[in-house]
Every structure is written in structure tokens, then in C-alpha cells.
N, C-alpha and C positions, 0 to 999 in steps of 0.2 A: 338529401342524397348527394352525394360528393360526386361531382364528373371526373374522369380519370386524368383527363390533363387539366390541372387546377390554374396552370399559369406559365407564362414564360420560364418563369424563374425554374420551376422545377425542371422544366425540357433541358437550360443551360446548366443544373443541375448534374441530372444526367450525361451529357452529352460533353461535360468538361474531362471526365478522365478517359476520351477516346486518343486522345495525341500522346497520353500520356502511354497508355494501351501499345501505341504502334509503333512508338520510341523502343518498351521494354522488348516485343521483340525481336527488334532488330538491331536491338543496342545501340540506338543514334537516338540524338538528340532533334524533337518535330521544328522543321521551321515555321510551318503556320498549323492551327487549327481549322477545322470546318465550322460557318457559322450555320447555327439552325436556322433552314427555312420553314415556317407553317404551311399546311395548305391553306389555298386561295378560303376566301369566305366569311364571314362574319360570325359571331356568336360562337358558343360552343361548338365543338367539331364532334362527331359522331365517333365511337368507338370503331375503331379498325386498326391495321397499317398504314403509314403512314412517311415518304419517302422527305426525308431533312435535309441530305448534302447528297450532290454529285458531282465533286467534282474532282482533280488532279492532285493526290496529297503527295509532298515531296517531305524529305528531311535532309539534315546534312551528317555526310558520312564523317570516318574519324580527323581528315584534315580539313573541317570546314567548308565542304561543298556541296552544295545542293544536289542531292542524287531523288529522281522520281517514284513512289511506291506505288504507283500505277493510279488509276479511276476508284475510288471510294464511293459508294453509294452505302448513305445511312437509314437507315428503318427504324421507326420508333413504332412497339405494339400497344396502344393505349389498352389493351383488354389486357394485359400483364405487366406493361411496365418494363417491358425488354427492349434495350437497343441491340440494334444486327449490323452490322459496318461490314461491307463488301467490296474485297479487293481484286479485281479484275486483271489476271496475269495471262494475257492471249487471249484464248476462248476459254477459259476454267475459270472458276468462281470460288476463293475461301471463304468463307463466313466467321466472322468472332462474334461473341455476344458478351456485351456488356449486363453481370447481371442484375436482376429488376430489385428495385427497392424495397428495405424490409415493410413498406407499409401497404405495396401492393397485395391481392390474394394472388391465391395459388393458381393457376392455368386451370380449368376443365379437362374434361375429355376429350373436345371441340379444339383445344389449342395445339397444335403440334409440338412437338420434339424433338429437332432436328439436332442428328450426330454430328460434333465437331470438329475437324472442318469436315464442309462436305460441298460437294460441284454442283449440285442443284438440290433445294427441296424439293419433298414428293410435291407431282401431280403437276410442278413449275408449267408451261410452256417455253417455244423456243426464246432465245434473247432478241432482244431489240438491238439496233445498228447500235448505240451506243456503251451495247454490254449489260444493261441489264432487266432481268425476270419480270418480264410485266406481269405474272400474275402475284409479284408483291409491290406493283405502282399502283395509283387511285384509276380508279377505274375508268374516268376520262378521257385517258390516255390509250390509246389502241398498240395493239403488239403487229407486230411488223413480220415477216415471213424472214427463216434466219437466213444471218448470208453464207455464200456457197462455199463449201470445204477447200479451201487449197489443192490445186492437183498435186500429186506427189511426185519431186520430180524424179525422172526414172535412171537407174543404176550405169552405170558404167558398162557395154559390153565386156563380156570376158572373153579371154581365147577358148574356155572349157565351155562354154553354154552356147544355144544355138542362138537364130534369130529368133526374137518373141512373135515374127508375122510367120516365118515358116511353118507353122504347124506343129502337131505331136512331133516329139525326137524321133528320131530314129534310132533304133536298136544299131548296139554296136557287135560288127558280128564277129566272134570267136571261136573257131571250130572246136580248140580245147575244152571250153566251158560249158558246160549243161548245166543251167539250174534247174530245168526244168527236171531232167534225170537226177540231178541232185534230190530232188523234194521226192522223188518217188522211192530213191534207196532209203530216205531216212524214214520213210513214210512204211517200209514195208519191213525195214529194220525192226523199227518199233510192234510192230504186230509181230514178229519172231521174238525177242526179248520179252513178250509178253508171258513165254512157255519158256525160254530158254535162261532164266536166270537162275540157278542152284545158288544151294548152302556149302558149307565147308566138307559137309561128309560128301554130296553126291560130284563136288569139285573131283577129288579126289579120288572115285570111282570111277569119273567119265575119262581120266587121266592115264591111259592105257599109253603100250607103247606103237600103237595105232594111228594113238591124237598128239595133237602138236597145241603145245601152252607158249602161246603167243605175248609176249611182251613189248608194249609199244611207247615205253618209255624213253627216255636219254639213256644212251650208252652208261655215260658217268652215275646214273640211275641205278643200271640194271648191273651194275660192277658191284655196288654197295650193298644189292641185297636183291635179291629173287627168286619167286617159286622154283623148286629145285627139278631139272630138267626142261626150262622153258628155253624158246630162244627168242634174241633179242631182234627188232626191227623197228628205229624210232618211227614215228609216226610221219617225219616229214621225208622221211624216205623208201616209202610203200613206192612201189609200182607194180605192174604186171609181171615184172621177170623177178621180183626180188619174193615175191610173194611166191612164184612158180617153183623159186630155189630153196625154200623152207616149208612148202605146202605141198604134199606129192599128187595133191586133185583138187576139183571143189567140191567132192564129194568126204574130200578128208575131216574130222572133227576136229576145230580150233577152240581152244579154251583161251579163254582172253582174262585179264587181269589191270587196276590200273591204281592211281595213287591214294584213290580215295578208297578201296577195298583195304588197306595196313596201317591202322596209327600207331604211335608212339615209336616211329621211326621217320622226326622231319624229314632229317635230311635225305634219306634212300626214296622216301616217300611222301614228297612236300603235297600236302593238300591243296587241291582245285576250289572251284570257285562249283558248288553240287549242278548246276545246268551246264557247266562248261566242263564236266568228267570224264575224263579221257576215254571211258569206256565207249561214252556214245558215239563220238567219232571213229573210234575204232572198227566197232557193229555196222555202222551204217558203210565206209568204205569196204570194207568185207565184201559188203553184202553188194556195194556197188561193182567191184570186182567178179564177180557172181561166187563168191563162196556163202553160201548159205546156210550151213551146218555147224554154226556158230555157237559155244554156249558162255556165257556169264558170272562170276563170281560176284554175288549180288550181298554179300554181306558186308559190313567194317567191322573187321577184327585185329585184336591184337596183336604185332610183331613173337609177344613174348608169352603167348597163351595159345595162339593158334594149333590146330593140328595139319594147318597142311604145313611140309616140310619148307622150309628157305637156308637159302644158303647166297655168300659172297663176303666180301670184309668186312661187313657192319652184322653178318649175322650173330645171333644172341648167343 
């Protein structure tokens, strides 16, 4: 029966194209190699892991100076014939593996497979003070409790942020602003639009000279093309009085329209982004305004097929 480590020679075998290894990738030339150390003991060694080098590999960069590639720890696995060389950058661990010789067998199902690089093997515990995995050191050796994280040190005050000991913020108070009333128009918008969005014929029937076709696009928008009879009010110039001056109640019916109901007309009617469509915000201010009688052209049709009527400089 053949022991898996037959002899020095094969260990310095193995373990000679590691410098070579750490030159290519880091494109410098090694200034020393690791010597292998055996474990302690006489006679045959038992199959296991087995820890060779620990210690500081350095190379030299492209002018000829010693620069350090941190703590190396090598592992040779006599039950495969794999070396593992372990380079310690902080607290993270890469792994390279030098691979096992064609005369060793194949691994079992008992040997792991560890993905390449990776920050610890399964099942590892934590590091020992000098960086490395005691559950791939001889078992002799006891593992250490890890040491304690860095505090982090803490950010610069802003002038925008509170004190971190003050407590919850405080609300900044605006009597203009309700989000709260916000969420409830859009909230109750949406349960109206659930009944109020029409097709092109019943558009067009609700479109008496009663109801008011509201368009809440850009001016430059609504010069280029729009339903015929609407009138214009961009959206960032809604108020209570401008609403009162084109709406004769809140009892009046508002048909609303927006860029995403007309394609094949960019420019008159440049497309939204479907969550960001002008119509919802339109519905939901309406409705936060209390006009409620609101209805919807809920289709995308053609400029140039439609039947509801349009007119302006781009009309067809």
C-alpha cells in the first residue's frame, strides 16, 4: 500500500510552483519562496490536512522593491494531494489551490469543494489571532475566540440631520402640506376610477355641453393638438380659483384626458413613464379639490384612426 506522502521530495515537488503561482498573478517577480515544514513526529504521518508555511511572502514590484503580499498559510491534503495557500488581506481569507497530481485519486464524497476564491470554508470556525482557520490547523493547536470588530468610526454631523442622542425626529411642521390628505385623495381617487374610466364612444357621449374636457397638459402641448372643445389648465397651475374659473361646481362632470391616451403624435403627445401618467395625478387632485364627478378616457388610440374629434396645428 503506498502512503500518500511518499517523501520530502514529492512535498518540495508540489510546493515549488507556489512562488511561481503568486508572481503570475500579480505580475511581479517572488523574492523568496516558503520552505515546507512537516508536522512534528516521526514515521509516517497520517492522512489529513496538514499546515507547511506561515509566514510573510513578499515580492518585488516593477522597480525592484520589496513590496509585502500579506500572511501565507499553506495546506497540503494528503487524502488528495491538493495544496491550498492562504493569503490574509485584513480579516478575509483568498484561497488558491494548487492542483493535485495526476497520480493521486479523485476526492470522495467526504472531501470538499471549495468555490474559488472564497472567505472561509464551509463549517470553518472563527480565526485565530494570527489569521488563520483552525479548523484546517492539526488539531493540537486550539482556536482562539475572534478578535473584536473595529468600531466604526462615526460620520461627520450635518447641519440637515439631528442629534443621534436626541431621540426620534421630529416632524417638520407645514401647514401647506398633508400627506396624510394626500394618500386619502389618491386612495379614494382610485376606488372612483375604478367605475369611471370609459372607452372612446361613451367619452364622447359624456361630452355634453354640460361637462367640461379638462386638459392638463403644457400649453405648448395643448396648442399642437387636442380634444376638440376641451380647455387647457397645465397641471402645475391647478388651484382653487383657477379650477372655480373653468369648472361652474363640483357637482359639474370633468372628462379628463392625458398623453398616454393618443400615440402616434410624439410631439403633441410625448409618452409618460405608465405609473407616472398624467391622468392619475390629475384624478387624484380633482378629487382632493372635492370635484368628484370625474370621468376617464381609459384607452390608447390612435391620433389618426380615432373618433373622438381633435383639433390644433398638428391636427391630422
Amino acid at each position: 500500500m503506498r502512503h500518500p506522502i511518499s517523501s520530502t521530495f514529492v512535498l518540495a515537488a508540489i510546493l515549488a510552483p507556489i512562488a511561481g503561482a503568486v508572481a503570475q498573478e500579480t505580475n511581479r517577480a517572488p523574492v523568496h519562496a516558503p520552505q515546507p515544514m512537516m508536522p512534528p513526529g516521526p514515521g509516517p504521518q497520517q492522512p489529513g490536512r496538514y499546515t507547511l508555511v506561515d509566514r510573510e511572502i513578499s515580492v518585488l514590484d516593477s522597480e525592484g522593491k520589496p513590496m509585502s503580499l500579506g500572511t501565507m498559510t499553506l495546506l497540503f491534503d494528503s487524502a488528495t494531494g491538493e495544496v491550498s495557500y492562504l493569503v490574509r488581506e485584513g480579516h478575509a481569507l483568498a484561497w488558491r489551490v494548487i492542483p493535485r497530481p495526476p497520480h493521486h485519486h479523485q476526492p470522495g464524497p467526504s472531501v470538499p469543494a471549495w468555490t474559488q476564491p472564497h472567505f472561509a470554508p464551509p463549517g470553518s470556525a472563527p480565526f485565530l489571532p494570527d489569521g488563520r482557520p483552525p479548523s484546517l490547523l492539526p488539531p493540537s493547536l486550539p482556536a482562539a475566540p475572534p478578535p473584536p470588530l473595529p468600531m466604526p468610526t462615526p460620520a461627520s454631523p450635518s447641519p440637515f440631520t439631528q442629534d443621534p442622542g436626541a431621540g426620534p425626529p421630529a416632524a417638520i411642521a407645514n401647514p401647506l402640506v398633508d400627506t396624510a390628505g394626500f394618500r386619502d385623495s389618491v386612495a379614494e381617487a382610485d376606488r372612483l376610477r375604478a367605475e369611471r374610466r370609459v372607452g372612446e364612444a361613451a367619452f364622447q357621449t359624456l361630452a355634453t355641453r354640460e361637462s367640461v374636457i379638462l386638459d392638463c397638459r403644457s400649453r405648448e402641448s395643448f396648442a399642437r393638438l387636442h380634444v376638440r372643445g376641451a380647455v387647457n389648465l397645465p397641471f402645475p397651475d391647478i388651484t382653487a380659483e383657477e379650477l372655480a374659473r373653468l369648472i361652474p361646481s363640483p357637482d359639474t362632470r370633468v372628462l379628463i384626458y392625458c398623453n398616454n391616451n393618443f400615440a402616434a403624435a410624439p410631439t403633441a403627445f410625448p409618452e409618460k413613464v405608465a405609473r407616472a401618467a398624467l391622468n392619475h395625478h390629475a384624478f387624484a387632485t380633482l378629487v382632493a379639490y372635492g370635484y368628484r364627478n370625474v370621468f376617464e378616457l381609459a384607452p390608447l388610440v390612435d391620433v389618426a384612426a380615432t373618433e373622438i374629434p381633435l383639433e390644433g396645428d398638428d391636427a391630422p
